[in-house]
C-alpha positions, 0 to 999 in steps of 0.5 A: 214803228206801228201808230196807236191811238190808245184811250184811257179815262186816266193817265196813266192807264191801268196795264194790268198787274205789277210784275208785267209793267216793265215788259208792258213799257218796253213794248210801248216804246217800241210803238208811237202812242197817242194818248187820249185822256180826260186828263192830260199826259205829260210822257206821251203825245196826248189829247185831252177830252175834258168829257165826264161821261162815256158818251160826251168823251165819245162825241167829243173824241169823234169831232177831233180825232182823225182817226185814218192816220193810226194803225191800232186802236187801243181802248182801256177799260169800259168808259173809253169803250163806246169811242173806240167802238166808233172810230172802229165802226167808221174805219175798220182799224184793228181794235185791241180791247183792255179789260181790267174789270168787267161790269159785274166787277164795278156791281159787286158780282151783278151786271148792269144791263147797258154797261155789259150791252156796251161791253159785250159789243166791245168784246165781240169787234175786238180783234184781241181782248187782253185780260188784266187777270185769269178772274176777267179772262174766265169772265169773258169766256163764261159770261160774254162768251168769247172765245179763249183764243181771242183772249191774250195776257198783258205781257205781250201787246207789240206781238198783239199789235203786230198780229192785228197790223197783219190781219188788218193788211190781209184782209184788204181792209187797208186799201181805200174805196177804189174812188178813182175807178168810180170817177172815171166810170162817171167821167167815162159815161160823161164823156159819152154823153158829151160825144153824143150830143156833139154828134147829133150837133153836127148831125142837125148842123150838116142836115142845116147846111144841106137845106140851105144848099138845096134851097139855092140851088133849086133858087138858082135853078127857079130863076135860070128857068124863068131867065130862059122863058123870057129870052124865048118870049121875046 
């Protein structure tokens, strides 16, 4: 069973139209959700953000979620965009984009210049976009210009989850920085340091004990010699 961390500004979230919902259910059930809201969920295991912008919902959801331990990230709609677009910058977990609107749907066929900016960045790291309706979906290819195929409907999310699972997989995004490799790199170049310097130790020790040889002996020698000469003066 797949583990989603799904962000929604409300619960529950918009799915897309009516007819699909059952199909829609029927799919999340098969997956363990984590629902992560400005309001709380009763159904469905919940993190409640009590945030009352994008940004503060971001920052908030950042500081509490340890985001390594799911296998999608899910955001619905564009205020839980800039949060998802983070865990995904910091993980590089699989993210599925849920578009309902778009901002020229929100400004009555304009754009505002930073919430599309947000989007379209949302759009272009998503691994699929799925579209509320053909109205967002022609959107997305003519004004954000995303390609079709990168474009799916809201009856098919298991598929759409295990799809980007895969991908994910394949890609060898999922195997950790290889962190043993460089310790034991650094543990290796420790250890040799280490060894160096216990072989010029016993090196300098092995030149002291010479030394301190050489000097009795040739001391010993001194004083045999001058022992001799006294005999022979006598």
């Amino acid at each position: 069973m797949m583990n989603v961390l799904m962000y929604g500004w409300q619960y529950p979230p918009k799915l897309g139209s009516t007819a699909n919902f059952q199909k829609i259910a029927k799919d999340l059930s098969q997956t363990k959700i984590t629902y992560v809201s400005t309001t709380p969920a009763k159904t469905v295991d919940s993190i409640c953000i009590p945030a009352t912008t994008p940004e503060e919902f971001a920052h908030q959801a950042s500081q509490v979620i340890d985001v390594n331990q799911f296998d999608i990230l899910h955001a619905h709609d564009y205020p839980t965009y800039l949060a998802a677009l983070i865990a995904h910058e910091q993980t590089q977990k699989p993210l599925i984009i849920h578009a309902n609107e778009t901002t020229f749907d929100r400004h009555e066929g304009l754009r505002n210049e930073e919430e599309f900016a947000l989007e379209k960045k949302a759009f272009e790291h998503a691994h699929k976009i799925i579209a509320g309706n053909n109205k967002v979906r022609d959107r997305l290819v003519a004004s954000y210009k995303i390609d079709e195929s990168k474009i799916v409907s809201a009856d098919n999310i298991l598929e759409t989850y295990k799809h980007a699972k895969n991908s994910y997989i394949l890609s060898g995004k999922n195997k950790e920085t290889p962190c043993d490799v460089k310790d034991d790199a650094v543990k290796e170049e420790e250890f040799s340091s280490s060894s160096e310097n216990i072989l010029v130790n016993n090196h300098e020790k092995t030149l002291a004990w010479l030394r301190v040889g050489l000097v009795d002996f040739l001391v010993g020698v001194g004083i045999g010699f001058l022992i001799a000469l006294f005999l022979l003066s006598i």
